[in-house]
C-alpha positions in Angstrom: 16.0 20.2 -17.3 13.8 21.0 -14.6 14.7 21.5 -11.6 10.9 20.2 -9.7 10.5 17.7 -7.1 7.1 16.7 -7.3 7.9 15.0 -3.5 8.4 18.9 -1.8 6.0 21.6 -0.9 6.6 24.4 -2.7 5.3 28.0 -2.6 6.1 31.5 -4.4 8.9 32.8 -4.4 8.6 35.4 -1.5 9.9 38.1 -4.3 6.6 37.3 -6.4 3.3 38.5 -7.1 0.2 36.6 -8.7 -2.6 38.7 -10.2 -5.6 37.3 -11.1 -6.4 37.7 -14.6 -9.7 36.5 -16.5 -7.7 34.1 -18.7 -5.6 33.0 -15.6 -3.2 34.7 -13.5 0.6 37.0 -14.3 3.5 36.2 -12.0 6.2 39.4 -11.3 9.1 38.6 -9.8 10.7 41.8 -8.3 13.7 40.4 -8.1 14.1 39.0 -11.7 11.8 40.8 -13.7 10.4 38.1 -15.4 7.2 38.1 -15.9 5.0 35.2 -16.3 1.7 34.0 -17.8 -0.5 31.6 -16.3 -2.8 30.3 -19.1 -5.7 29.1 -17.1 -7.4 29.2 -14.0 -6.1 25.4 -12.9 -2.9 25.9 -12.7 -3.4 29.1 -11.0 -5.4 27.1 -8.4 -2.5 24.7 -8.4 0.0 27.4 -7.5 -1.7 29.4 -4.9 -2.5 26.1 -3.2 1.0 24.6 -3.6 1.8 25.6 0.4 -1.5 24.1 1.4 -0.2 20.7 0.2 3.0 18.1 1.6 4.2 17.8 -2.0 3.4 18.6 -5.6 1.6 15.8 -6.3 -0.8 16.1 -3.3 -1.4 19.9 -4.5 -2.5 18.2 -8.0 -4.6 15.3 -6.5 -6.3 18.1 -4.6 -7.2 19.8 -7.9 -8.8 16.8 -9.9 -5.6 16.6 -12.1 -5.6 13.1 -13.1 -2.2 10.5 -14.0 -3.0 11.2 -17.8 -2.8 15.8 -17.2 -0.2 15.5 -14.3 2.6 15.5 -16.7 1.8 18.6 -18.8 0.8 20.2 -15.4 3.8 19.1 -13.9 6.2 20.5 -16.9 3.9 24.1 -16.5 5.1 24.1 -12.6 8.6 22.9 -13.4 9.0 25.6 -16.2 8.0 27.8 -13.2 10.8 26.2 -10.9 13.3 27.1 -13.5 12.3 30.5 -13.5 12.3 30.8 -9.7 8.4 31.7 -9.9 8.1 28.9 -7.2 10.9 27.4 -4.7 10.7 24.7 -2.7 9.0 26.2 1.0 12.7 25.7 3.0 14.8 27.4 0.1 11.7 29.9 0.1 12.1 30.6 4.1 15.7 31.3 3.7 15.4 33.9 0.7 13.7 36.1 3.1 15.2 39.5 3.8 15.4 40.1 7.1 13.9 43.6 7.9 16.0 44.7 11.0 
């Protein structure tokens, strides 16, 4: 079950880093240790841009994904939800340690 609301903005999780790869992009989380492979470059674009965009589905409108894709891209991002690779923006916020 995923836990994704395509109706939030989501972002990274604060604790995670994106490299660019030439077959798409690895997620670290530092807090996990999970490490994550993102297959190709659209769903990388998808995720960086996911804090750009009011809600999921604006973030995949924005990237040409049309009704007939949205579902497998949608499943990619929730797998990533469930992994806490991305959090919903306010959950995100909240995570963050403060640094006094």
């Amino acid at each position: 079950m995923t836990s994704l609301d395509l109706d939030a903005r989501w972002q990274l999780h604060p604790q995670v880093s994106l490299r660019p790869e030439p077959f798409g992009a690895l997620l670290y989380h530092f807090g996990t240790r999970k490490l994550s492979f993102l297959k190709n470059k659209t769903i990388v674009e998808i995720v960086t841009s996911l804090p750009a965009h009011p809600d999921v589905r604006s973030a995949l409108a924005a990237a040409g994904i049309d009704a007939d894709t949205a579902p497998a891209y949608a499943k990619a991002l929730g797998t990533l939800a469930d992994s806490h690779m991305i959090v919903p923006t306010t959950a995100a916020a909240d995570e963050r340690v403060d640094p006094r």
